[in-house]
C-alpha positions as CSV (number, residue, x, y, z in Angstrom):
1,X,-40.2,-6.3,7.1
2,X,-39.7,-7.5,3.7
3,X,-36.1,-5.8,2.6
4,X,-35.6,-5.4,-1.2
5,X,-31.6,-4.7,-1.4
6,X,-30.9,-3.4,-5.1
7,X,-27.5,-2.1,-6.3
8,X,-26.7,0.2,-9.4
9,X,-23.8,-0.6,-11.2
10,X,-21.7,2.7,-12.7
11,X,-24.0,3.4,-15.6
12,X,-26.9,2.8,-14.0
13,X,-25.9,6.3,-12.1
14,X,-23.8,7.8,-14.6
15,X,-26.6,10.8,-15.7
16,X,-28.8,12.7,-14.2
17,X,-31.4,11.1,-16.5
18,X,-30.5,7.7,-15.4
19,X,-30.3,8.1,-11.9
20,X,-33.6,9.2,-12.0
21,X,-34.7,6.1,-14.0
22,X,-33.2,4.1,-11.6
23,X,-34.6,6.2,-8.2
24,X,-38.1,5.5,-10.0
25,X,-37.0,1.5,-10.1
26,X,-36.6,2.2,-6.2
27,X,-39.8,4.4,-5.6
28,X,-41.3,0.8,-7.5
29,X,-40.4,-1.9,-5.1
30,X,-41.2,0.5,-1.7
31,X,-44.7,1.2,-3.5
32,X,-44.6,-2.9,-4.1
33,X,-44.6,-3.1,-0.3
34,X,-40.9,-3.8,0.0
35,X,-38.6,-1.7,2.4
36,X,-35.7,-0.9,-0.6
37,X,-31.8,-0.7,0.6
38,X,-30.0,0.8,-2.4
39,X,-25.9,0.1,-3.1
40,X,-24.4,2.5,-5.6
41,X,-21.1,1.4,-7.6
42,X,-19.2,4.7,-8.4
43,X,-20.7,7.6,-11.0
44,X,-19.5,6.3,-14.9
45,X,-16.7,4.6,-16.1
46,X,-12.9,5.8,-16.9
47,X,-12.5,9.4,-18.3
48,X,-15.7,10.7,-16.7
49,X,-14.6,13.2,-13.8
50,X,-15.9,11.0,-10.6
51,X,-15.0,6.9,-11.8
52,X,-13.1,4.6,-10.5
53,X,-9.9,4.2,-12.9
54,X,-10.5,8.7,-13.3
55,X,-9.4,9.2,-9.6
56,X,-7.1,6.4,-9.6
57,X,-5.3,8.5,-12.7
58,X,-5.0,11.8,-10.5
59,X,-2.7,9.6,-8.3
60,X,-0.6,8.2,-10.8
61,X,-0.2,11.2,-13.0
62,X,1.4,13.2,-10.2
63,X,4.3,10.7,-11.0
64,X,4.0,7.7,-13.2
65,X,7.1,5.8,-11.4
66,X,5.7,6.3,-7.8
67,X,3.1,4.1,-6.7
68,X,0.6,5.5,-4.4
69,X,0.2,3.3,-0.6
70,X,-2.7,0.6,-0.8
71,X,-4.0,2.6,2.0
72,X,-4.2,6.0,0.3
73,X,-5.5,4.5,-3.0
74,X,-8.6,3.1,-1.2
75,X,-9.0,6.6,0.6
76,X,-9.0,8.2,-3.2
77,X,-11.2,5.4,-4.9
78,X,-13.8,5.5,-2.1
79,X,-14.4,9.4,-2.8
80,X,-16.4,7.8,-6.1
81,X,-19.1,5.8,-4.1
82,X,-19.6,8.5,-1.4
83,X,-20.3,11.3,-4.1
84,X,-22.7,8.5,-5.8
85,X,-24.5,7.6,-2.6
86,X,-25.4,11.1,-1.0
87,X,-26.0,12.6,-5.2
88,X,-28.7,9.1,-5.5
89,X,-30.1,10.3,-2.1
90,X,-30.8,13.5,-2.5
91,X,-32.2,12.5,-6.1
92,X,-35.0,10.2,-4.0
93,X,-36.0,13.2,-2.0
94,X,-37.0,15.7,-4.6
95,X,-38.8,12.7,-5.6
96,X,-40.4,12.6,-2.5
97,X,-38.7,9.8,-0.6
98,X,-36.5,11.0,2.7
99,X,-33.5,8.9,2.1
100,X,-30.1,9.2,4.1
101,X,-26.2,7.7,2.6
102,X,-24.4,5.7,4.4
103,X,-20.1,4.6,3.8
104,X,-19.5,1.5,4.2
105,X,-18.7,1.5,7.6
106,X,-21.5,3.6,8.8
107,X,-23.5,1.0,7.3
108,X,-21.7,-1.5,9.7
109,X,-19.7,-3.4,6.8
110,X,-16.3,-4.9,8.8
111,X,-13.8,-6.2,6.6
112,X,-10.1,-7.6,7.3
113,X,-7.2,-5.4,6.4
114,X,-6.2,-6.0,3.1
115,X,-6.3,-2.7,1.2
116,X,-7.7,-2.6,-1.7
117,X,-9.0,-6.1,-1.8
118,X,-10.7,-6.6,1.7
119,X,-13.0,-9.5,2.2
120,X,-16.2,-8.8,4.4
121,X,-15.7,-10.4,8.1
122,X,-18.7,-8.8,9.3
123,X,-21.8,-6.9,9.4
124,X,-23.5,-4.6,12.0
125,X,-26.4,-2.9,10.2
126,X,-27.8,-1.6,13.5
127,X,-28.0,2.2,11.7
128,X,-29.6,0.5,8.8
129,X,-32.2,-1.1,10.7
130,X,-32.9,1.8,12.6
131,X,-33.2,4.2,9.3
132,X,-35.4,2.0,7.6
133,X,-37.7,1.9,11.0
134,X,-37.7,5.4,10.7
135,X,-38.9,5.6,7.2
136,X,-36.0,6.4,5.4
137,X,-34.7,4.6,2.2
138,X,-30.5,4.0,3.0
139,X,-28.1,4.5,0.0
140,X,-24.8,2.9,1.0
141,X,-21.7,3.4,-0.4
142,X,-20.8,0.0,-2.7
143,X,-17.3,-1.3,-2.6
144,X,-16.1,-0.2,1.1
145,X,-16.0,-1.2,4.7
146,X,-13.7,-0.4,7.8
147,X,-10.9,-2.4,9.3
148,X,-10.9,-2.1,13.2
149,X,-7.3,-2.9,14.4
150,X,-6.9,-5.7,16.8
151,X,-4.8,-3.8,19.2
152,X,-7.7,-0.9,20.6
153,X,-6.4,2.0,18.3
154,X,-9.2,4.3,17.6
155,X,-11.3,5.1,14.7
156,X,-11.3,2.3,12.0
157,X,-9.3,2.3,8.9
158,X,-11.1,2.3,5.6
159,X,-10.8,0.0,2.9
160,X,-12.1,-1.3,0.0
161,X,-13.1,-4.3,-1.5
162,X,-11.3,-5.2,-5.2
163,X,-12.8,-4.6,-8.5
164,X,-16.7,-5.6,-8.8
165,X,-16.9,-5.0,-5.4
166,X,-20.3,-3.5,-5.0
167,X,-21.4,-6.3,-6.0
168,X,-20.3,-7.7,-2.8
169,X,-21.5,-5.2,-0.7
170,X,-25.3,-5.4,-1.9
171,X,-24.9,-9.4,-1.0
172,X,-23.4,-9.3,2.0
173,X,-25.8,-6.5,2.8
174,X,-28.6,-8.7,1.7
175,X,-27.3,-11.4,4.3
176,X,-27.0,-8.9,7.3
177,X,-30.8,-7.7,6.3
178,X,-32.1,-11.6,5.7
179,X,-33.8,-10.0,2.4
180,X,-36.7,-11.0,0.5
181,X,-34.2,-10.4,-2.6
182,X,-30.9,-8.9,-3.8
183,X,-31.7,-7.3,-7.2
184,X,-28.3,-6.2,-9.5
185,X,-28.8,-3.5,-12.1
186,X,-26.6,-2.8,-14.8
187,X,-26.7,-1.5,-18.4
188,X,-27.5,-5.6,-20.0
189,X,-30.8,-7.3,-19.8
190,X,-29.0,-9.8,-17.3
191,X,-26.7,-13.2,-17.7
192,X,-26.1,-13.4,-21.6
193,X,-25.2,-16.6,-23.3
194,X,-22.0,-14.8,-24.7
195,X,-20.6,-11.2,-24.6
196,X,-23.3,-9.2,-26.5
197,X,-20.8,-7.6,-28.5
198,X,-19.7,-10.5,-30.1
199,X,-22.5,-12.2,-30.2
200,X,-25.5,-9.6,-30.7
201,X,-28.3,-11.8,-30.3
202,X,-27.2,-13.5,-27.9
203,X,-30.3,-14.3,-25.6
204,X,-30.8,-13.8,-21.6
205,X,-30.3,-16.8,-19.5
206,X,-33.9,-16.8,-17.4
207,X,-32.1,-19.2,-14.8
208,X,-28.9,-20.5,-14.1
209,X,-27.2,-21.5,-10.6
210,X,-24.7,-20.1,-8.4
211,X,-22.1,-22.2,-9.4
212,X,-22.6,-21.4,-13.0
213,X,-22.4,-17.6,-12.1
214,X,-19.8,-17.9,-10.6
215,X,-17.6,-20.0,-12.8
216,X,-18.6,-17.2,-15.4
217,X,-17.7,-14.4,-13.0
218,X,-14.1,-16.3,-12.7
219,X,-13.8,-17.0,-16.4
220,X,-14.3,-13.4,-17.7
221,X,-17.6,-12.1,-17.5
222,X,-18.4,-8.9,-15.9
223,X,-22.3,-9.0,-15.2
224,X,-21.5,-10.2,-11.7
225,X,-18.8,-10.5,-9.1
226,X,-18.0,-13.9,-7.8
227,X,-17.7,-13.3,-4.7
228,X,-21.5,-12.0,-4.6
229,X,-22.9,-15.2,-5.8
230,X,-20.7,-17.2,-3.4
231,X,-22.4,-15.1,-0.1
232,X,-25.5,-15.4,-1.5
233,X,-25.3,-19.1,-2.2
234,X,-24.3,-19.5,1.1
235,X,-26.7,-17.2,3.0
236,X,-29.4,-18.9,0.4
237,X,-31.0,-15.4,-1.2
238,X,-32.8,-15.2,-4.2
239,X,-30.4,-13.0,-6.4
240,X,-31.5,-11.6,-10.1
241,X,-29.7,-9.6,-12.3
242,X,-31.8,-7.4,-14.3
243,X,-31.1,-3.7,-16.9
244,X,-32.0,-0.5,-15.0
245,X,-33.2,0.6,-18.7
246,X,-35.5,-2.0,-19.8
247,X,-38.4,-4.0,-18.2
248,X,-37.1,-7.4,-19.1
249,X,-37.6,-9.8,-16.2
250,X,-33.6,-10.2,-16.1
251,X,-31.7,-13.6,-14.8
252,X,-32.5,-15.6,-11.7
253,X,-29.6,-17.0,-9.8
254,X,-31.0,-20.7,-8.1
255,X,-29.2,-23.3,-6.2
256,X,-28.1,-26.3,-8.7
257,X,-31.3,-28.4,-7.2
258,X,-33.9,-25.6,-8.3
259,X,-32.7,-26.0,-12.2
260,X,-31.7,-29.7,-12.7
261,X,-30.3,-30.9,-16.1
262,X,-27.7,-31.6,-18.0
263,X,-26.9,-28.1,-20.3
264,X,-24.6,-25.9,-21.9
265,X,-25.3,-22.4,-20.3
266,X,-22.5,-20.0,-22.2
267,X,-19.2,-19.1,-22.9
268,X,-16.8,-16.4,-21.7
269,X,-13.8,-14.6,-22.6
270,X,-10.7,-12.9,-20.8
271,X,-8.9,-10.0,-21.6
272,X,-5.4,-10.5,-22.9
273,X,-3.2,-13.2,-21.5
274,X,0.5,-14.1,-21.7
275,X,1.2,-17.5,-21.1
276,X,4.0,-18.8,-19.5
277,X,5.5,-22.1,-19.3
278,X,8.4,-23.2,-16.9
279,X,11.0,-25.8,-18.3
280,X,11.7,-27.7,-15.2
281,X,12.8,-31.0,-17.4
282,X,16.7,-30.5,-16.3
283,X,15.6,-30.8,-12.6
284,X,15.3,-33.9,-10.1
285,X,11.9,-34.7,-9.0
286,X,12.5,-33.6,-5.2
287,X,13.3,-30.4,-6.7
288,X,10.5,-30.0,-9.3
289,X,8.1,-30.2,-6.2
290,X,9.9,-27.0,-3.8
291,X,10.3,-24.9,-6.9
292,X,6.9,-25.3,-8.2
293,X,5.7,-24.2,-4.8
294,X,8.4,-21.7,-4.5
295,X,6.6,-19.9,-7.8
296,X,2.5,-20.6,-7.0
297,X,3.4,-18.9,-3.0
298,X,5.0,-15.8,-4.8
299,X,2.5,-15.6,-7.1
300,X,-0.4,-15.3,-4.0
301,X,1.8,-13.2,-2.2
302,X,1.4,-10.7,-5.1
303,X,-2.3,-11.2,-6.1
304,X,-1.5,-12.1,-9.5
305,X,-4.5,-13.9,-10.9
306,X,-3.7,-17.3,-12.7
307,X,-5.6,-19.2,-15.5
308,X,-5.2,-22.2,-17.5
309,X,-2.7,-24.1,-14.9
310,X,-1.1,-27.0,-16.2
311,X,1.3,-29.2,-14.4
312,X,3.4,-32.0,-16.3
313,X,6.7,-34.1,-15.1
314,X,8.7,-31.5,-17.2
315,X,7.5,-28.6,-15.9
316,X,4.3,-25.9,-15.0
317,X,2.3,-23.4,-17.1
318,X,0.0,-20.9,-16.1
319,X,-1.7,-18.1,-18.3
320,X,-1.7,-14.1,-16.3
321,X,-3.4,-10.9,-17.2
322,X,-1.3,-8.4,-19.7
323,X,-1.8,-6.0,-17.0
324,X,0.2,-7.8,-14.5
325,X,2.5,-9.3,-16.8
326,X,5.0,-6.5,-15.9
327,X,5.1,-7.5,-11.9
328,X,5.3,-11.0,-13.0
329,X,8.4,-10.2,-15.1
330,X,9.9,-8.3,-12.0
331,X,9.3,-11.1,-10.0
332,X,10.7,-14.4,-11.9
333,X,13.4,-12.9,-14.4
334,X,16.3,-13.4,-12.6
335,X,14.7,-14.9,-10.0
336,X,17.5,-16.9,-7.9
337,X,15.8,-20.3,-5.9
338,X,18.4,-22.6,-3.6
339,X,17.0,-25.5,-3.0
340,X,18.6,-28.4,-0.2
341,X,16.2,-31.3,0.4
342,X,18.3,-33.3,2.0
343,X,20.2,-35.0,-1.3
344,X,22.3,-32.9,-3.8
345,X,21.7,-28.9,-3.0
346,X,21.4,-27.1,-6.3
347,X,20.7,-23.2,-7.0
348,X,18.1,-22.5,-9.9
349,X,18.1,-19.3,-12.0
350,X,15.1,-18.3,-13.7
351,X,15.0,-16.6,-17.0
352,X,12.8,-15.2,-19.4
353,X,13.1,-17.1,-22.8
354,X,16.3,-18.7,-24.1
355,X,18.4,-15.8,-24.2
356,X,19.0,-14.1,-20.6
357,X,17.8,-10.8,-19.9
358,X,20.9,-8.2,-18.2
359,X,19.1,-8.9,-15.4
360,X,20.2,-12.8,-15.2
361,X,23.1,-12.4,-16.8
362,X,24.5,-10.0,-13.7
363,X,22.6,-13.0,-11.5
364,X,24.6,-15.7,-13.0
365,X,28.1,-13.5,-12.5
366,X,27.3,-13.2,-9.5
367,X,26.5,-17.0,-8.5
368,X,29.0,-18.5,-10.6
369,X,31.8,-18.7,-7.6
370,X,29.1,-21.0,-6.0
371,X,29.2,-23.5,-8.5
372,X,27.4,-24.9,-11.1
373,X,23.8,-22.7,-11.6
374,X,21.0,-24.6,-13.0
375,X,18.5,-22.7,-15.5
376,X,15.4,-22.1,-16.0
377,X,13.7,-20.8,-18.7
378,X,10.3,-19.5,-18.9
379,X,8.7,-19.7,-22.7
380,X,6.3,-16.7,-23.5
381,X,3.2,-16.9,-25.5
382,X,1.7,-13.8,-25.6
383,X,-1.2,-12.0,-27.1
384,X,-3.7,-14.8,-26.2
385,X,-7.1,-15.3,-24.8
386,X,-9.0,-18.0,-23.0
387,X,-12.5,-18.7,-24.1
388,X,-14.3,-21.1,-21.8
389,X,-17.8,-23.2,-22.6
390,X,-19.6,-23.2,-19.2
391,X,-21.8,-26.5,-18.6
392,X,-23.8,-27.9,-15.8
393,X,-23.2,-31.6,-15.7
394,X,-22.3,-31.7,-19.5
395,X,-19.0,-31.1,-20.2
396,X,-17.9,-34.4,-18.7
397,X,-20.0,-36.3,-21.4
398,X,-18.0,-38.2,-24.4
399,X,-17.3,-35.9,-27.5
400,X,-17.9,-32.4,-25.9
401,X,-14.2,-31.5,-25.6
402,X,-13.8,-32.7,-29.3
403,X,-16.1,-30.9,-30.7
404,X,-14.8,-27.7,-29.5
405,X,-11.2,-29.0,-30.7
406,X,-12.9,-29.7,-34.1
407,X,-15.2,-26.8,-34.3
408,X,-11.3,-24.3,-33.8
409,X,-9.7,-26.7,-35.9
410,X,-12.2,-26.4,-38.6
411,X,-11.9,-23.0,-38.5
412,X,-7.9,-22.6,-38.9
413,X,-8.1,-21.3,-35.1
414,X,-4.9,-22.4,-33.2
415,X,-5.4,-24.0,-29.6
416,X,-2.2,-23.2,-27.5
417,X,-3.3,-24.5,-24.1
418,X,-6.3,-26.2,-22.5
419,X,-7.9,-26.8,-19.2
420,X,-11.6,-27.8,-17.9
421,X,-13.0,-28.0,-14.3
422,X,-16.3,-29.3,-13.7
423,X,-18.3,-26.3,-14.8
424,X,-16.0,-25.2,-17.6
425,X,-13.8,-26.3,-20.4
426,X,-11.5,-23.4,-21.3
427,X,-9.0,-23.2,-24.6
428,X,-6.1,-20.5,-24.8
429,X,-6.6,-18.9,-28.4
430,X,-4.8,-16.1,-30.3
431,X,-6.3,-12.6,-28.9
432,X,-7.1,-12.0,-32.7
433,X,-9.4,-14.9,-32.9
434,X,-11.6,-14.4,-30.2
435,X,-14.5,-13.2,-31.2
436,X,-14.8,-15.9,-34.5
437,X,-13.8,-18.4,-32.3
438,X,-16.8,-17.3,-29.4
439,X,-19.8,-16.9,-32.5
440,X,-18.7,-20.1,-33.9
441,X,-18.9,-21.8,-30.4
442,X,-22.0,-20.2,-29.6
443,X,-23.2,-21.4,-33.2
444,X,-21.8,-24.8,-32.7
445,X,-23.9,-25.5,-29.2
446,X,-26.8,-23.7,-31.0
447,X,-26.7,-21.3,-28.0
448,X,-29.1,-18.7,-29.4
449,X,-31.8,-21.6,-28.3
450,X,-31.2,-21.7,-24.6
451,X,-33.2,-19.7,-22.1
């Protein structure tokens, strides 16, 4: 049995017209001799009736300063993928093809219990086997799984897998099935060199590895989630990305050994950033060490992505989405960290900027019969955006990093921060520069030229 798992991103099933364009992509590959397994990401994006961020909305306008339970948000947001699933089904039978939607856990996907961004544990596709014995083309619900409890209880607790995570799904499904290929449709011809709509001509990468998909998943992209290349790298299936609207061939994702050579591949952008640094100059070095860790374990503990992390002996900096600036700023302003290793105890207060919020202010009345309270301030840069050049075994090489410094510089661009890993060299630039400073990167490492 030679499976064929292929996923449709949102607008890939937003219309009637392109469901059926994508059901015909289907009908294709089972007329190819391959047994398709379809994965559906919810219908549209935000503001049409049955997306995502639209049902999320019907939660929070009830009341704007209650938050709805992890657990009754992934109930809501998981109506999206089961309207999309059994709507694509019945589409591929009055084309002819019996077809049958599955949820996620009907299809057997297991995941821990982290609502709202569950990582796969597990797959049983016993019923998915047993449809596609029986002729039937399965439509599973992107995005979702079920969390049995431990202790016996019965009946399995649904839950969903982050943002991008249909992705996911149609890998891990791919795994399960040991498919000939996992094929991701979406709206773009497949991995671009740059964000099209900077960068219109930017061409279609024909090949890049895992690890280059991935570092561009991390660093901003949205053609493909991380966590999808990482199974599939691991589980060693060939995975394209390819445009439910055109018959371009699309992208091949490789391992690093099936596409040697030294290259520039792209470059990526975030969304808006603030950055923050920490100003732990005033403190002893024992101490630097607990509150530094102190900071990164809250951080985790609230699933705030970090970029651009830069550790000096005078203190830490680390960039975080606009979006979750606000938590952030819950979190540290006013923050109040004790810390006894042993020598001289010491009680730091954290603040945002030089000039305490009320919020410290009441903190510091309140500790002052303790003794002496050491600051610290947190400097804000906001407004910003990180724009990384991804490289395989490239960026290391003599003069790379300063000709991206040169190429800003040149350009009256301001760098505020910098960081590189060994796929990537990233530079935090004003939100109002990015796309100059992405076409005249792309320009720079003549871009338009690699395929």
């Amino acid at each position: 049995m030679k499976v064929r798992v292929m996923k449709f991103g949102g607008t890939s099933v937003a219309t009637p017209e392109a469901r059926h364009q994508a059901c015909l992509r289907v009908i294709s590959a089972k007329e190819q001799g391959f047994e398709p397994v379809v994965v559906v990401s919810a219908i549209g994006r935000k503001g049409q009736p049955y997306a995502t961020d639209t049902l999320i909305g019907l939660l929070k306008d009830i009341d704007p300063t209650v938050s709805p339970e992890p657990r009754e948000l992934d109930l809501m947001v998981a109506c999206g993928e089961i309207l999309s699933a059994v709507i694509f089904a019945h589409t591929l039978k009055t084309l002819g093809h019996r077809s049958r939607s599955f949820r996620g856990g009907q299809a057997g996907i297991r995941t821990d219990g982290v609502f709202g961004n569950a990582r796969v544990i597990g797959i049983i596709p016993t019923s998915l086997v047993k449809s596609l014995d029986e002729g039937f083309i399965p439509v599973i619900c992107g995005f979702q799984g079920v969390y049995v409890a431990g202790d016996g209880a019965p009946g399995a607790e649904l839950t969903t897998l982050g943002r991008g995570g249909s992705d996911t799904t149609a890998a891990a499904i791919g795994a399960a099935l040991k498919a000939d290929a996992v094929e991701i449709y979406t709206d773009v011809d497949g991995v671009k060199t740059a964000d099209p709509d900077y960068v219109p001509a930017a061409p279609t990468l024909r090949k890049v590895s895992y690890d280059e998909v991935a570092e561009i998943a991390h660093l901003g992209a949205k053609v493909l989630h991380p966590r999808a290349a990482e199974i599939a790298m691991k589980f060693d299936i060939p995975l394209w990305v390819k445009s439910t609207f055109s018959e371009d061939e699309g992208t091949e994702i490789v391992t690093r050994e099936a596409f040697p050579g030294r290259r520039v591949t792209g470059l990526t952008h975030t969304g808006r950033l603030v950055y923050l640094r920490f100003d732990l100059a005033g403190a002893p070095a024992e101490h630097r060490t607990a509150l530094e860790a102190h900071v990164y374990e809250m951080m985790a503990r609230y699933g705030i992505n970090l970029f651009m992390m830069n550790l000096s002996p005078t203190g830490i900096g680390f960039a975080v989405p606009r979006g979750q600036f606000s938590t952030v700023e819950d979190l540290l302003d006013g923050l109040v960290i004790p810390i006894d290793t042993g020598g001289s105890p010491a009680i730091y207060l954290f603040q945002m900027g030089h000039r305490p919020s009320r919020e410290a202010e009441t903190q510091a009345k309140l500790l002052a019969p303790l003794g002496e309270i050491r600051t610290v301030a947190l400097e804000l840069t906001e407004n910003c955006t990180m724009v990384s050049l991804i490289g395989h075994e490239y960026l290391q090489e003599a003069g790379v990093f300063l000709s991206v410094l040169r190429t800003l510089h040149e350009a009256q661009i301001q760098v505020l921060q910098t960081s590189d890993s060994d796929l990537s060299l990233s530079c935090l630039v004003p939100e109002s520069e990015t796309e100059r400073a992405v076409r005249l990167l792309h320009d720079r490492f003549r871009l338009h030229e690699v395929r």
